[in-house]
Each structure stands twice: as structure tokens, then as C-alpha cells.
N, C-alpha and C positions, 0 to 999 in steps of 0.2 A: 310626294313621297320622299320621305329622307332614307338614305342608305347607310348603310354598317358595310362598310369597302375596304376590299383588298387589291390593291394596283400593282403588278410587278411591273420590273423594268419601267419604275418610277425617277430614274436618276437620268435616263436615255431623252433625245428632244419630242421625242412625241409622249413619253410618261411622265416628264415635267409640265408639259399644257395641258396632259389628260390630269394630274394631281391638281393642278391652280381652277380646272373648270370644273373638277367633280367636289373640291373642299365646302364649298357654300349650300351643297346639295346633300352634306355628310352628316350625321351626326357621330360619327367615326372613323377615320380612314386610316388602314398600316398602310405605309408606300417601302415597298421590299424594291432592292439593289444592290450591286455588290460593291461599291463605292459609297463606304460610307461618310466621307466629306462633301457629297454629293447630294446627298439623301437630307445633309444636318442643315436644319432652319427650314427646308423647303416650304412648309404648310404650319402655320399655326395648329397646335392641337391633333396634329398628325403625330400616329406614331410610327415613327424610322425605324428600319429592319436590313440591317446585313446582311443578308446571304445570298447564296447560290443556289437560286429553284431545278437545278441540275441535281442538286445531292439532299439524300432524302433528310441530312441536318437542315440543310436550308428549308426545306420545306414543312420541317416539325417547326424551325421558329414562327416562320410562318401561322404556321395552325395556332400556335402558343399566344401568339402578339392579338389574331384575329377573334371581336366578340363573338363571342357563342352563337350571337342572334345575327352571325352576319349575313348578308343578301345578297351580296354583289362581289362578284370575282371577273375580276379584268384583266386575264393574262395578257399583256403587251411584252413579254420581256422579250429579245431577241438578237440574234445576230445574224451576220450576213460577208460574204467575199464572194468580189467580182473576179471571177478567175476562168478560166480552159478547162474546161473538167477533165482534161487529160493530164494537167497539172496542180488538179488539186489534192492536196494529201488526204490519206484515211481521217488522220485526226483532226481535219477541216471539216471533214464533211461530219463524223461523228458528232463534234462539237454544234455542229448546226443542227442536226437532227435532235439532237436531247434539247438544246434550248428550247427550239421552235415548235417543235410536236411533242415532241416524248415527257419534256418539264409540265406543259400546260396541263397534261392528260394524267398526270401523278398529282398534283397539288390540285385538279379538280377533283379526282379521285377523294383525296385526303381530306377536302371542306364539302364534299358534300351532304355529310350527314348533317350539319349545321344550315346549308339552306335547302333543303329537302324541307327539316321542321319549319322556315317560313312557311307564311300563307302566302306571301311571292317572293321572290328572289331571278337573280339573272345571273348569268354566265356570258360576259363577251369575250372572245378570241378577237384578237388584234391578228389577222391574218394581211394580206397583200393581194394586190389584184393578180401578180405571179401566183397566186394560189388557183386564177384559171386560168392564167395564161403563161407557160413555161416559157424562158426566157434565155438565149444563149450567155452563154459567160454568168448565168446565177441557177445551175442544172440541181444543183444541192438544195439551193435557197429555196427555188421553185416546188422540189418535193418536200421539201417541211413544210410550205404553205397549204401545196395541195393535200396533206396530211393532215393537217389542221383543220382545213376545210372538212375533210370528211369526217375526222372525229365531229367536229360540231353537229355535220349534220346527223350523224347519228346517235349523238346524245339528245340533242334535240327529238328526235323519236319518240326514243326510248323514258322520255319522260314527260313524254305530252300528256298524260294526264296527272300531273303534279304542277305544283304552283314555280317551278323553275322553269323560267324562258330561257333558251340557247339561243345566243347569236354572235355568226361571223361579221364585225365590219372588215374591210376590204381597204386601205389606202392605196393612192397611183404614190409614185414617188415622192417624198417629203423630205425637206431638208433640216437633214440633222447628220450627227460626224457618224452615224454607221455607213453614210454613202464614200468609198473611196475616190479619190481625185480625178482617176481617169472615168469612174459610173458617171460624175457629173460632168465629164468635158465632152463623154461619149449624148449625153442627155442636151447637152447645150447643141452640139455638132446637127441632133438629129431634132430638135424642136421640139422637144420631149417637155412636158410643163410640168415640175416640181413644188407642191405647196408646203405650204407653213405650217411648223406639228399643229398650230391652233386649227385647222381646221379639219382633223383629224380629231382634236377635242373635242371640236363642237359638236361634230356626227355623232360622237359616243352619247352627247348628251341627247340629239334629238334622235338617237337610237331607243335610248332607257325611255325616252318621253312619248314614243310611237314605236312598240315595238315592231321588229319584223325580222326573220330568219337569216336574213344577213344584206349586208347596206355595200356597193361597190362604190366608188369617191372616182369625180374626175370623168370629165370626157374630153377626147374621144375613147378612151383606155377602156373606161367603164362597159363600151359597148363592144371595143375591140374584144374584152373580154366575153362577152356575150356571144359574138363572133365565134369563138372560137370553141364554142360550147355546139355549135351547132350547125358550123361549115372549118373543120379547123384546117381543108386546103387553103383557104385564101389568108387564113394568115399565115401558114406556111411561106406560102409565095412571098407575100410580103414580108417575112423578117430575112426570106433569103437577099430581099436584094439589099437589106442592110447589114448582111454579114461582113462583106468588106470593112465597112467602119468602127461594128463591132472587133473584129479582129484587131485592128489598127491601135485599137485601146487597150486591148486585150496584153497585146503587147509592149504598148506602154507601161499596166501596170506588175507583169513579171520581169521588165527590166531590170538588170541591177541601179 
């Protein structure tokens, strides 16, 4: 199947190997960002889009740039701060919330009537295995995800008997610059395993190729999450005895 695709948070290192692994697969792709010397040359035959899926300009370009007949919307766009949530501001957390959840849910909103008329189409959310498993020093981050999560799963519902498939993948940590210095000294300290945005690509693609309601990346994380679904005292326990180190980083990164 060839796709007619829209990729936010095409500029970011996991929307860079999600645009190089889905281009060959395309007969279309806008890749939306808000850097756009980021965005320029990326994809042969791609077309690059400016804006901010935060604001409903961004998201009419958006609609503007994407073929009519398109099939595939891949919110990936996102941010993220590793912080104290007793120290994190309003407008931190705001700004996470509309990236993460509230953007994805507007600009799905706004193309849907264009893959509704497929005979199939998809919807993936780039969500985070913090979408089951909350996570100290990311309390913000963690409920965009888990918000994310649950919009999917209830659009997915609600449109099961239409030709658009809803689905969450899930990455464990991936490196790329949204991770701050101390998330990855805290992630090294603790044995935490970080992969390559390519293999966040690749999932996407053996996602579209097998569908299924959402794909979680990485173990032990993947199960930890699972875990946590369904006995969430013991990881309780468990993240309490890594609080210590988390704090230690925590620390680190509100130093002046």
C-alpha cells in the first residue's frame, strides 16, 4: 500500500527516521515542524510545512499542504522536561499538555473527514511507554502521554466500523536532543537502555504492515509497563527505591 502522509514533529530525531523510513512507502508525504531549516531538503519530493500544531494556523497549513486523499496521519510532534513538579511552571506544563495531547486531538479532528472518505486509512500516535507508566521528574509528560493513550483508545472505538485504524506505538527512551543532560546521566546511572529514533521507525512501519491497537517498544520497560497495568504496587516499590537518584538529577538539572 502506498500512503498520502502527514508526519508532525518531522524536524525532531525520531520524525527524521520516521520521514527517511516512511518516504519510499509514500506517494506523498508533508513533514510539518517548526524549524524550518530543519525540515529544508529532508525527503526528496516531500513537502515541508512550518508551523505549530499548537495553533489552529498551524494546523489549517497543515490541512492545506495535505492531499485530499490522504490516509495516514502520524502525530509524533512533542516535548518533554525532566523537572520536580513542584518546580515546574504553569506555562511548562501547558505547553506540554497542547503539544502532546490537545495538538494531536485538533489536527486529527481537522483531517478527518479526508481519511474517513478512504477505503482505509490510519492514525498513529507516537505516544511513550510513560503513557503506562508514570514516571517521577516527567508527572507532566507522563499525563500528555497517558492522555494520548486514551484518546486513541477511544477513537479507535468509535470508529471501528470505518476503514480508519487507530493506533498507539509506545517508545522506551530514544535518543535524541528532547532528552536533557541529567534524564540521560540519570538513564546511564540506572541501566536504563536508550534506542536509536531508527528503531522507533521501524516499528511504525511494521505497525502500518500488521496492524494492531498499540505496539509498546523495549524490554524490560515494555512489561514493566504491563506491570503496572495490573499490579501497580510493585512498581510503586520499585521506583521508590530509585527515588534517591532520581532526585539527585533532579537536582542537578534545576541548578543554576
Amino acid at each position: 500500500m502506498k500512503y498520502r502522509a502527514v508526519l508532525t514533529g518531522a524536524s525532531g530525531g525520531i520524525g527524521r527516521a520516521m520521514a527517511a523510513a516512511l518516504a519510499p512507502h509514500c506517494d506523498s508525504l508533508v513533514l510539518v515542524g517548526r524549524d524550518a531549516a530543519r525540515l529544508s531538503g529532508m525527503q526528496k519530493n516531500a513537502i515541508a510545512v512550518s508551523a505549530d500544531v499548537t495553533t489552529a494556523a498551524g494546523r489549517e497549513a497543515i490541512a492545506r499542504a495535505a492531499a485530499q486523499d490522504v490516509n495516514l496521519l502520524v502525530n509524533n510532534a512533542g516535548v518533554s522536561e525532566f523537572t520536580s513538579f513542584a518546580e515546574q511552571s504553569d506555562a511548562s506544563m501547558e505547553r506540554i499538555l497542547a503539544t502532546n495531547a490537545l495538538a494531536p486531538m485538533q489536527l486529527t479532528r481537522r483531517l478527518l473527514p479526508a481519511l474517513l472518505a478512504q477505503p482505509a486509512a490510519y492514525i498513529v500516535n507516537v505516544g511513550s511507554i510513560m503513557g503506562y507508566l508514570g514516571y517521577p521528574g516527567c508527572a507532566a509528560y507522563s499525563a500528555s502521554k497517558f492522555a494520548l493513550r486514551g484518546f486513541s483508545e477511544a477513537l479507535r472505538r468509535e470508529l471501528a466500523d470505518t476503514g480508519v485504524r487507530v493506533m498507539y506505538l509506545a517508545p522506551r527512551t530514544t535518543r535524541t536532543a528532547m532528552n536533557s543532560r541529567a534524564l540521560d546521566a540519570l538513564n546511564a546511572e540506572l541501566g536504563n537502555a536508550a534506542d536509536e529514533p531508527q528503531i522507533a521507525a521501524g516499528a511504525l512501519l511494521s505497525l502500518l504492515g500488521k496492524p494492531s491497537p498499540e505496539r509498546l517498544l523495549g524490554m524490560p520497560e515494555a512489561l514493566f509497563a504491563r506491570i503496572n497495568q495490573i499490579a501497580p504496587g510493585l512498581v510503586d516499590r520499585a521506583l521508590r527505591r530509585q527515588l534517591p537518584h532520581i532526585r539527585r538529577h533532579l537536582a542537578k538539572e534545576t541548578s543554576p
